[in-house]
N, C-alpha and C positions, 0 to 999 in steps of 0.2 A: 504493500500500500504506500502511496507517494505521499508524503506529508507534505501540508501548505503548511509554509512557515509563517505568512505576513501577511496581514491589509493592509494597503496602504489606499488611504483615500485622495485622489489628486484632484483641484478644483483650477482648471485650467479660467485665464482671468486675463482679457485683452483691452487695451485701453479704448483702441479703432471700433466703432458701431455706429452705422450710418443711419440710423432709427434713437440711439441714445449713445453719443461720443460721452464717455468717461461715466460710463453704467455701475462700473464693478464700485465706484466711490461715491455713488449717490448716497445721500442719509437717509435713514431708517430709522426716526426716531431715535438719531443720536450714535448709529452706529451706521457704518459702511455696509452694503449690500456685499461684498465681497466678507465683510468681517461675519455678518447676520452668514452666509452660509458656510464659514468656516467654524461656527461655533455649533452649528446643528451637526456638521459632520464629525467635530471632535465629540457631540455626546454620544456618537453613535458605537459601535463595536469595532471600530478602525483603529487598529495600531499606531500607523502614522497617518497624520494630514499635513500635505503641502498644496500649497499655493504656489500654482504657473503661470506664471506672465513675461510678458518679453516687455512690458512697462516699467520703467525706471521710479514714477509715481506711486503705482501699484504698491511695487518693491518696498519702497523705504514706505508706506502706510503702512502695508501688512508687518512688515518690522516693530513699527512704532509699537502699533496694536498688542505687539508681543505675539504673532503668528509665525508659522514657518514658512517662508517661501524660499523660491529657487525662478531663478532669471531661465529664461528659455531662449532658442533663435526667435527672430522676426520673420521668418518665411514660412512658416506652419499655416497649412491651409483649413485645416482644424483641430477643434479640442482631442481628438484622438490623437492626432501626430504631437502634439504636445504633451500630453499623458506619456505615451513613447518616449520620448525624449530622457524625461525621468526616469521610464522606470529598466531602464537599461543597466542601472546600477542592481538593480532588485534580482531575487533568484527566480527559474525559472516556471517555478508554481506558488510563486506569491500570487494572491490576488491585488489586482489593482483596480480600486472602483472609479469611473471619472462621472462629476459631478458637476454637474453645468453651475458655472459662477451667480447665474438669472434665477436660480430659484431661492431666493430667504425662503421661504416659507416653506421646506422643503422638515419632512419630519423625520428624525434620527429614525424614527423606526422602520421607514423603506429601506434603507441602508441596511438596516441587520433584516428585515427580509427575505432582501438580494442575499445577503451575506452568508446566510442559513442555508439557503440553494447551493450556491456554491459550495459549499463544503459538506452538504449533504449527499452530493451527486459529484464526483469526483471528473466522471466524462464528462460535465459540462465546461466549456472551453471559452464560452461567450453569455452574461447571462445577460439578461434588462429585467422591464417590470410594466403591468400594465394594471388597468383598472376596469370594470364592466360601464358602459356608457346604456344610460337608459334616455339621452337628451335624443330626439331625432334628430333635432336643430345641428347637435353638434355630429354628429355620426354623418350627415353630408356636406358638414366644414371641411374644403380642404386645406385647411389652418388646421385640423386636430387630426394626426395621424393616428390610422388606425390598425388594428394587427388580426391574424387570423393563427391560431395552433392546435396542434394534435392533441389527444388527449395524452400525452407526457409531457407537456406543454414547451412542445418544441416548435416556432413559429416558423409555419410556412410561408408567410407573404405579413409585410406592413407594406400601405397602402395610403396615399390624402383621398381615394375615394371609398365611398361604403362597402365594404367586406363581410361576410358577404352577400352577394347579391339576392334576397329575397324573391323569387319569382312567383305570382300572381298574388300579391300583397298591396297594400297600400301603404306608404312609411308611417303612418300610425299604428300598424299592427308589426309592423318589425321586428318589434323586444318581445313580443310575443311568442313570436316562431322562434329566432337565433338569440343568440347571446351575442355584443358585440363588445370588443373591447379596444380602450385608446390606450395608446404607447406611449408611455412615461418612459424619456430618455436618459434614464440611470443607468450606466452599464458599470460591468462588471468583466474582465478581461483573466485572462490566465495568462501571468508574464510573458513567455513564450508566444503567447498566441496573439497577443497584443502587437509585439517587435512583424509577426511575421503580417500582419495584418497592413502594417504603415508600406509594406511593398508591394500592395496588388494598385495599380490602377484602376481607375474610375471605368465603373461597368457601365452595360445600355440603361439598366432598370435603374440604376443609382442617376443616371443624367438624364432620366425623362421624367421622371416624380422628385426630385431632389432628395433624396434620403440616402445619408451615407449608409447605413444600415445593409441596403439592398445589394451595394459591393461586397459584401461579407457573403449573402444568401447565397448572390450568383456566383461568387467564387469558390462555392461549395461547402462554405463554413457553416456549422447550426450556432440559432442562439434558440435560446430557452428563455422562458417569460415567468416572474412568480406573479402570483395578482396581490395586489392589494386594493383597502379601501379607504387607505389616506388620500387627501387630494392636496396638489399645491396648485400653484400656479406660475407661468414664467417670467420674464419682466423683460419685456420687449421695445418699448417708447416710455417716456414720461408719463404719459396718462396712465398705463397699466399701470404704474406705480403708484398712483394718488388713489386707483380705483381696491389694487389689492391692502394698501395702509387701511383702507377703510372696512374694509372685508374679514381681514385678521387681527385677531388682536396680540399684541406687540410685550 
């Protein structure tokens, strides 16, 4: 049996957002959005948390803060290649969870979760997390991506359109017949599989729907999905922010 030695929880943290330039240091009631989710990941069951950013403001904040960061390159196309970066130091069956900087509101207990899966199930290589959506509204958002899995809950497709497809229904009776579920982007990587992951190239299904995810599917990799029934939210513009402050309480 291969022992995992380590979580490490990484929260990849860019200053560049053409929707909200300098997000990860917005205040939150007195605290940085970058700091609000590095303190939900330290309550979690994560051995280490580090903070990634190729920001030099970032940097010396989370410092201040008394956080752990670590500087990364500036040409990282995403939070996964950045997570990589890191975890090259780490052994080969550490877990390494990466944890979007946009969620404050994100609850330690998806993390252990995830974290429970992974270590419960040794062949999983790639894990995330999803939730059952009963909104119709949202289930034909293609803003809220959505997933479909086996019953070992190994997902065979994520999707921005309805999955799946109900035939001779009307989308009021939908949750009726299927179960659907949204894709909460928590992942969960297996060192090794993470390193080998930053070398595939961008697939057709990964650059027709936008989802990095789908370069994993179609390069033959499985991910596995745990559900849960916390909800956050992401923090994408200014307004998201004024509307989830008011939404959560702090």
């Amino acid at each position: 049996m291969t022992k995992i030695r380590k979580i490490i929880g990484i929260i990849p943290s860019r200053y560049a957002s053409s929707r909200f330039p300098g997000k990860p240091l917005a205040d939150i009631k007195g605290v940085s959005m970058v700091m609000r989710v590095y303190e939900k990941v330290l309550a979690s069951e994560c051995d280490e948390v580090i903070v990634a950013t190729d920001d030099k403001g970032i940097y010396e904040h989370v410092k201040l803060a008394g956080g752990n960061v670590m500087m990364t390159r500036v040409d990282h196309i995403s939070g996964t290649d950045r997570c990589a970066e890191l975890a090259i130091k780490y052994n080969e069956n550490d877990i390494i969870i990466n944890i979007q900087g946009d969620e404050p509101f994100l609850d330690p207990a998806q993390i252990n979760e995830l974290i429970a899966m992974m270590l419960e199930n040794e062949h999983i290589e790639i894990g995330t997390q999803c939730r059952k959506l009963k909104d119709v509204d949202a289930i034909v958002d293609a803003n809220v991506v959505k997933l479909v899995k086996d019953i070992n809950n190994r997902c065979l497709y994520f999707s921005r359109s309805a999955i799946p497809y109900v035939r001779g229904e009307t989308k009021e009776n939908w949750t009726k017949k299927m179960d659907f579920y949204q894709h909460i982007g928590l992942y969960a990587f297996k060192q090794s599989t993470l390193l080998s992951l930053t070398k595939l190239g961008p697939g057709k299904l990964e650059v027709t729907e936008s989802l990095e995810q789908l370069r994993w599917l179609e390069a033959g990799y499985s991910i596995y999905a745990c559900e849960t029934e916390h909800h956050s939210i992401g923090i994408d513009t200014p307004e998201d922010l004024v509307k989830a402050i008011k939404y959560y309480r702090l």
